[in-house]
C-alpha positions, -999 to 999 in steps of 0.1 A, spaced: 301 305 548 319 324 519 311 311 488 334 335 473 361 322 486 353 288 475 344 269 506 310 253 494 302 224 477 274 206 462 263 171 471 281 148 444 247 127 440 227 159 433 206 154 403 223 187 390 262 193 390 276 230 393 318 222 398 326 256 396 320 283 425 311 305 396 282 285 385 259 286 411 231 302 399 228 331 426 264 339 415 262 349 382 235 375 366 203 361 355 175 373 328 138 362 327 111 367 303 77 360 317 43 367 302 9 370 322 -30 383 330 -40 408 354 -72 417 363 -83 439 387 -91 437 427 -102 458 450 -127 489 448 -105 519 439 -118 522 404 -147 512 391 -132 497 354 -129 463 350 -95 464 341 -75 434 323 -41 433 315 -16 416 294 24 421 311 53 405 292 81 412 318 120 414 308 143 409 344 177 410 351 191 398 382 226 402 394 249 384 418 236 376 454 243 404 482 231 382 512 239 343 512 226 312 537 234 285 541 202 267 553 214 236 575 216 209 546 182 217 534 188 248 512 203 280 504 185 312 513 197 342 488 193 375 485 193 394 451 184 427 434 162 423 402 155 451 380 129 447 353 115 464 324 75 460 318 56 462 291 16 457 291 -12 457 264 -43 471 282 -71 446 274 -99 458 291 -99 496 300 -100 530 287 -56 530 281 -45 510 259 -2 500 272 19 509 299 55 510 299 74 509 326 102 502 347 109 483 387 133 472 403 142 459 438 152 428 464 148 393 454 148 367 479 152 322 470 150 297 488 169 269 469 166 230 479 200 217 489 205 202 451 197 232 429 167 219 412 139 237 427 135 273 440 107 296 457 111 333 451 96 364 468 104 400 458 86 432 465 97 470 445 88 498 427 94 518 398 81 541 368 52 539 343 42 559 316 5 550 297 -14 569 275 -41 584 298 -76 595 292 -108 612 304 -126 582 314 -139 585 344 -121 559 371 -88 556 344 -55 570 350 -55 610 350 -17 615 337 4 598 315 32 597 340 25 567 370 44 551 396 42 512 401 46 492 431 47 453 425 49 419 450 58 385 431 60 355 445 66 318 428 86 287 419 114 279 397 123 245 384 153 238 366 149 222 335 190 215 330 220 241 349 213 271 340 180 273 324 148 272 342 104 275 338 91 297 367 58 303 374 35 322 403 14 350 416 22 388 404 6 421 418 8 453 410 -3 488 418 2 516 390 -8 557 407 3 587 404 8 591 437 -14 620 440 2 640 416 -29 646 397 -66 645 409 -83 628 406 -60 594 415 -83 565 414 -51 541 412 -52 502 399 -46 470 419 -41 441 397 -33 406 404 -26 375 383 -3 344 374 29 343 354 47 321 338 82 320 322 117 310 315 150 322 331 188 318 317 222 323 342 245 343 324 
């Protein structure tokens, strides 16, 4: 099924109306700004790390479309996103960054409730120190898995919330490389543009 070409519609009795091909909301670009807490799992360095990410995303139009028999649309989209994080607990005190990478939805049939998974990668820069178990350079590499829910609120605007991870390394670049594995909630709003 094309949606480009105009051959899908929406149940008329959905609770939310998109007319126009153009509208649905894997079709058009899509921003997000999401806040959160990570703390840290796993053994790899001994700091108790905490984290504060406020999370900037763009998504653009769908490159893979489903059509899931009636009960929903499965989609495929690239998200890039821009990351900034306040160092709460640890010897660095922000990262900056940048990821990007493949977004898939799984939207019910009438476009009021989504599930989203998307797993990428992308830069980091932080103001190292010393401290034994922190980052060794200022330079990083990040590797993130999110996974959650949207709901829309009215067309085009939604409140998303789920589970974010994310590594942060220097991939070996500089010893030694104790890397971070955080993990935490998120919560946020999204508009279609």
């Amino acid at each position: 099924m094309d949606l480009r070409a105009g051959s899908f519609e929406v149940d008329s009795g959905a609770s939310v109306s998109y007319l126009d091909e153009d509208l649905f909301p894997w079709q058009g670009h899509e921003i997000t700004i999401e806040a959160g807490m990570l703390w840290k799992i796993g053994s790899s360095t001994p700091i108790a790390y905490e984290l504060l990410p406020v999370m900037t995303t763009v998504k653009i139009p769908y490159t893979f479309y489903r059509d899931w028999d009636e009960k929903g649309h499965l989609v495929a989209r690239t998200r890039f996103s821009l990351l900034t994080q306040a160092v709460l607990e640890g010897p660095e005190s922000y990262l900056l960054g940048f990821s990007g990478g493949p977004s898939f939805e799984w939207w019910n049939e009438d476009l009021t409730l989504s599930h989203f998974f998307s797993v990428g990668g992308g830069l980091a820069m932080l103001d190292s120190t010393n401290v034994v178990g922190g980052h060794s350079q200022d330079f990083n590499f990040n590797w993130y898995v999110h996974m959650g829910t949207r709901h829309t609120i009215r067309e085009g605007f939604y409140f998303q919330y789920g589970l974010y991870f994310q590594h942060t390394s220097n991939t070996g670049l500089k010893m030694p490389n104790p890397g971070l594995n955080a993990l935490g909630p998120m919560v946020g709003f999204s508009w279609d543009f």
